[in-house]
Legacy VTK file of the C-alpha trace (Angstrom):
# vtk DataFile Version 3.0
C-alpha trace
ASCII
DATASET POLYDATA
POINTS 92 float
5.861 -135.163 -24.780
5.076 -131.739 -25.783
4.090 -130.717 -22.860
7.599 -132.263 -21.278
9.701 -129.846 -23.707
7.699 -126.623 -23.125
8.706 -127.337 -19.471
12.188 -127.666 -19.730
12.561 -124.502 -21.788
10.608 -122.330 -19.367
13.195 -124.093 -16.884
16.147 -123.515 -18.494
14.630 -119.750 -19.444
14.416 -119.078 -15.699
17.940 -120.286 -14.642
19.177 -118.048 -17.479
19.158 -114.831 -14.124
21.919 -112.302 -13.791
24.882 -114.179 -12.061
27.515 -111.563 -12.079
27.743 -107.608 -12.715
27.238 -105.944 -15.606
30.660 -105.890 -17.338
31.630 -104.336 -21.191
31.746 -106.833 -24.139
35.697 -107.683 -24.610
37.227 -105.341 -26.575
35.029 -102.524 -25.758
35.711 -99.921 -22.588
32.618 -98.179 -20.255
31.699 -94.845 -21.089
33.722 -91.606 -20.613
33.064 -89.637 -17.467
31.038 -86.843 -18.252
32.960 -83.726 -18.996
32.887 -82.131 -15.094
32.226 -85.234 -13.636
35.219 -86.638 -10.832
34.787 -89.834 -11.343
33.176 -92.294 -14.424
29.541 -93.784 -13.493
28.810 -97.330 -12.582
26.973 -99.663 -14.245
24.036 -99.253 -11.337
24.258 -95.640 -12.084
23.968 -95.854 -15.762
21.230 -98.176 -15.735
18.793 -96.111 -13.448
16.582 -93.855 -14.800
16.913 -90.183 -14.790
13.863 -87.936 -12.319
12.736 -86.551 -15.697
12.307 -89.879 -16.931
9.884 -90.924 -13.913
8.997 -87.789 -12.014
7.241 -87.781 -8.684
3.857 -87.646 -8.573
2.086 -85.622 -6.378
-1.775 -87.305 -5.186
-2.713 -84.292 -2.867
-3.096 -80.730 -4.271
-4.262 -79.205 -1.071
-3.006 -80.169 2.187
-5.910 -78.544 4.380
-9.052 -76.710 3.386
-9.016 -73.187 2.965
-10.705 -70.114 1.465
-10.120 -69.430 -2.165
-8.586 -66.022 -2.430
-10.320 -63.479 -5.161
-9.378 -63.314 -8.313
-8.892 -60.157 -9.583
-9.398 -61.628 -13.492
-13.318 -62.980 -12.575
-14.925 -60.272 -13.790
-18.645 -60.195 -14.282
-19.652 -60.676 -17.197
-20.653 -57.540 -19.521
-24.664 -56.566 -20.235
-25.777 -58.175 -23.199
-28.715 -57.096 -24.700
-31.372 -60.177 -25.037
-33.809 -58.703 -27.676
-31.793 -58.750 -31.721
-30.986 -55.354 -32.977
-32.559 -55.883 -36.822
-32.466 -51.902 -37.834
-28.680 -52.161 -37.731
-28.378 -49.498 -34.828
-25.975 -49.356 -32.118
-27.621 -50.978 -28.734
-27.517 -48.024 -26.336
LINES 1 93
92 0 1 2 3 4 5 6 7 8 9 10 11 12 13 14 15 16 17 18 19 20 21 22 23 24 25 26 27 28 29 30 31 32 33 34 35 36 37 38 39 40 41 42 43 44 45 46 47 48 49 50 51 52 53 54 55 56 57 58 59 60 61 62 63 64 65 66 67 68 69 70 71 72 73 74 75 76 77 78 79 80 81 82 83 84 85 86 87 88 89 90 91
């Protein structure tokens, strides 16, 4: 019997779809155009996400292989002594 209700909910759940547009709730108006806009947007329009929202994604850095140009910031590194300077001199 259980079993029975739990079925006709999901049922009735599923035929609960959108029948008709998106409309405002009586009484209330859609939202102002935006201030340079020419026209006010559409539901459609006010429902889809902005690009900064969901930007596109980008897979492949490098679209063929090719020779890495120098950088002129890899410098080699500089001459460090390897022994420990205990006297407290400067290393020469």
């Amino acid at each position: 019997m259980r079993r029975i209700g739990l079925l006709v909910l999901v049922v009735g759940l599923a035929g609960c779809g959108m029948r008709e547009p998106l409309r405002p709730v009586e009484g209330q108006a859609m939202p102002p155009a935006p201030a340079m806009a020419s026209r006010a947007m559409t539901t459609d329009e006010l429902l889809a996400p902005p690009p900064v929202a969901r930007p596109g994604r980008v897979d492949e850095l490098l679209r063929r292989s090719e020779e890495r140009e120098d950088d002129r910031f890899n410098l080699p590194t500089a001459d460090i002594p390897t022994e420990s300077n205990t006297s407290g001199d400067k290393p020469e």
